[in-house]
C-alpha positions in Angstrom: 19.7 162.7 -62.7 19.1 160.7 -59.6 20.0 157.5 -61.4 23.4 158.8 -62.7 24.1 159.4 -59.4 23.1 156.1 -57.9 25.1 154.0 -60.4 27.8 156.1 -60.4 31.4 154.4 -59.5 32.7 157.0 -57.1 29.8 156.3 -54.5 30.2 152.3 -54.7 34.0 153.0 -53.8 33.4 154.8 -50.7 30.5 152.4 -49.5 33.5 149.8 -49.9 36.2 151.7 -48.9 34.1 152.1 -45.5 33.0 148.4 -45.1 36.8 147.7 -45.2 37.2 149.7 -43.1 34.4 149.1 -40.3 35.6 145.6 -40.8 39.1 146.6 -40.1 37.8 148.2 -36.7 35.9 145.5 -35.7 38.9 143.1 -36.4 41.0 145.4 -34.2 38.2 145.6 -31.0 37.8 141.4 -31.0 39.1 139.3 -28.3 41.2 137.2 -28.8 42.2 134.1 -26.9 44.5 132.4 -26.9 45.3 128.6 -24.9 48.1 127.9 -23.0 49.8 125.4 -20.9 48.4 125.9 -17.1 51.7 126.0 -15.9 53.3 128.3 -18.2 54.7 131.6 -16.2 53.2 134.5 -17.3 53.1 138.1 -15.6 50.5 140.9 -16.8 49.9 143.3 -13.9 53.3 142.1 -11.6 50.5 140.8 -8.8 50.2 137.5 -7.0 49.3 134.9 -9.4 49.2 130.9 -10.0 52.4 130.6 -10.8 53.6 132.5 -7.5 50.9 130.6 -5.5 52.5 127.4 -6.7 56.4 128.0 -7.0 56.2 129.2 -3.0 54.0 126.5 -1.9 56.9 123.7 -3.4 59.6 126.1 -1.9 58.6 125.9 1.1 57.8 122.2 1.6 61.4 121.4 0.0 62.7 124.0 2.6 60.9 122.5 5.5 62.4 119.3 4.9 65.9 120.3 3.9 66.0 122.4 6.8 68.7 121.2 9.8 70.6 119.4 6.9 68.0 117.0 6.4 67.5 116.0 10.9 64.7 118.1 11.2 61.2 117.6 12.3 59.9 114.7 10.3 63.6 112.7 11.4 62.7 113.3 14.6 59.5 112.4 14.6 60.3 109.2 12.7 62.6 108.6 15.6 60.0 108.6 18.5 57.4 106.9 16.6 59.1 103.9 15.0 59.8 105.4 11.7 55.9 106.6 10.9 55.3 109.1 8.8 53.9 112.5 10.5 50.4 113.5 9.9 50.0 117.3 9.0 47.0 119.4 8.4 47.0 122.8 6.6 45.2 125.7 8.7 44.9 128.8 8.2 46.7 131.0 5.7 46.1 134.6 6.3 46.0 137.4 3.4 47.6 140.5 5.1 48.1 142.1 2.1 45.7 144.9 0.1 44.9 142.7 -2.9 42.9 139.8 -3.4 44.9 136.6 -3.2 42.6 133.5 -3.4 44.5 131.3 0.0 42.3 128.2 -0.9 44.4 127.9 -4.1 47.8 128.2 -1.9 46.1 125.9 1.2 45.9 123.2 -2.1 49.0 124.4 -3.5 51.0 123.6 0.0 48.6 120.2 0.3 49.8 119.1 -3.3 53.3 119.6 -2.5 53.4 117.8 0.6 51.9 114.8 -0.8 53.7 114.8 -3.8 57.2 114.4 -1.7 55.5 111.0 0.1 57.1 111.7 3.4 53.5 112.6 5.7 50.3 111.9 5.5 48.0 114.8 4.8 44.4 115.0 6.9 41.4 117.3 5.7 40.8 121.2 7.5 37.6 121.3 10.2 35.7 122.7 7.3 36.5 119.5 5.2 35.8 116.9 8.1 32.2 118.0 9.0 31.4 117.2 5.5 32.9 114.2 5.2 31.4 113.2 9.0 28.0 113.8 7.7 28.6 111.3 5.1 30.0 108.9 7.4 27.2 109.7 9.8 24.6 108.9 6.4 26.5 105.9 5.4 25.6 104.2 8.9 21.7 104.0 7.9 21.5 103.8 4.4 25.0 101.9 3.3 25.4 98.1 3.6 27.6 96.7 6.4 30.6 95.6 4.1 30.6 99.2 2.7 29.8 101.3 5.1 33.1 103.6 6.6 33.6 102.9 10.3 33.2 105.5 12.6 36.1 106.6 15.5 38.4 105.6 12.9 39.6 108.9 11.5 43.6 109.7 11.4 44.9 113.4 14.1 46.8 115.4 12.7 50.5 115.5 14.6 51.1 118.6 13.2 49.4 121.9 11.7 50.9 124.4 9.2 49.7 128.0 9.3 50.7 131.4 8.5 50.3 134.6 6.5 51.1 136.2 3.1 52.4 140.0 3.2 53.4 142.3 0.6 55.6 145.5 0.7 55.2 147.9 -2.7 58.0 150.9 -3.8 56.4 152.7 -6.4 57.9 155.5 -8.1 56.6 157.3 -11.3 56.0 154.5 -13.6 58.3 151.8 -11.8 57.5 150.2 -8.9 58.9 147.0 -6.9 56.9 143.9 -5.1 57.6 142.5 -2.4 55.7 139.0 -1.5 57.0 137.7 1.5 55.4 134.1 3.1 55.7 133.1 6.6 54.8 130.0 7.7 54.8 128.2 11.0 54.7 123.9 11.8 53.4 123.3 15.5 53.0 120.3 17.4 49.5 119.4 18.3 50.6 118.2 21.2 52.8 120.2 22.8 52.3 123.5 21.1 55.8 123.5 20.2 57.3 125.3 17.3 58.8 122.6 15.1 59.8 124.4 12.3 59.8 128.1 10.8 59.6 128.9 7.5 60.0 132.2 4.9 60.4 132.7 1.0 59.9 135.9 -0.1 59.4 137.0 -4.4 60.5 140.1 -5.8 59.1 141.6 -8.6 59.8 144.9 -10.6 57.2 146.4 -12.7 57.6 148.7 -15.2 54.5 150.8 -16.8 53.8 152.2 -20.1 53.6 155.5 -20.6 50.3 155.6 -21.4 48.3 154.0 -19.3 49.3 152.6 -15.2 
């Protein structure tokens, strides 16, 4: 009796019928990733993300030099200087906002953009320099004459860019609406003067499942 019930065909079929099925689960519960261009836009939760960090960051660079139709700041430092380019540094770039958003990537993302439009030179944050100095301050004992960096030589900054991020949310039921705005500020070293005043703002409206936030 227990052997006719071992072999018969009706028990193999459900032991298969639940290994396709515990396979079929398993399938269903994987990750799965998937690679994609870095700067593809894509928007999950409707936060700050990359693509915001970088799109505002270019913005505002192209506005600060667009601004005054073109006979802003930089002309006019051109002007007084025999046509050399400004020197900027990037302070400090405040989060007022209740979510995380990681300001070293937008401090790069504002760095990058600058650069990339060749029209100043760009000089490291205090934090940067102390490391670099230390180096320097190495390469005196230990690096030969010919290669050693000079000291007293380092390039101030004319000007410093700083600011803050904010963000405004309207929820309502499953909807809600973000507001990102970015205020920025360019100041003469030298004179404390505000040289330039800049905003962009993104808008975003999110719309949830119902299941789920």
């Amino acid at each position: 009796m227990i052997s006719s019930v071992t072999n018969s065909p009706i028990p193999r079929r459900l032991a298969i019928a639940a290994l396709a099925l515990g396979m079929a689960v398993a399938s269903g519960c994987a990750r799965q990733v998937v690679r994609i261009a870095p700067e593809q836009a894509i928007d999950l939760s409707g936060r700050w993300n990359d693509v915001d960090s970088r799109m505002v960051a270019e913005a505002l660079i192209r506005q600060s030099f667009e601004a005054s139709g073109g006979q802003g700041w930089a002309v006019r430092h051109a002007q007084r200087s025999g046509g050399a380019r400004p020197t900027v540094i990037v302070g400090s770039l405040r989060n007022r906002t209740m979510e995380h958003v990681p300001v070293g990537t937008f401090v790069r993302d504002l760095e990058r953009a600058y650069i990339n439009t060749g029209l100043v030179n760009v000089v490291a944050s205090n934090v940067e320099r102390n490391e670099i100095r230390d180096e320097r301050e190495d390469q005196q004992r230990f690096a030969s004459t010919a290669s050693r960096a000079q000291l007293v030589q380092e390039t101030g900054a004319d000007y410093i860019l700083q600011g803050e991020i904010q963000a405004i949310e309207d929820r309502e039921g499953r909807r809600s609406v973000m507001l990102y705005q970015v205020d920025v500020t360019l100041t003469d070293l030298e004179t404390n003067n505000r040289v330039w005043v800049g905003q962009h703002k993104i808008k975003k409206y999110i719309e949830r499942p119902r299941l789920g936030l």
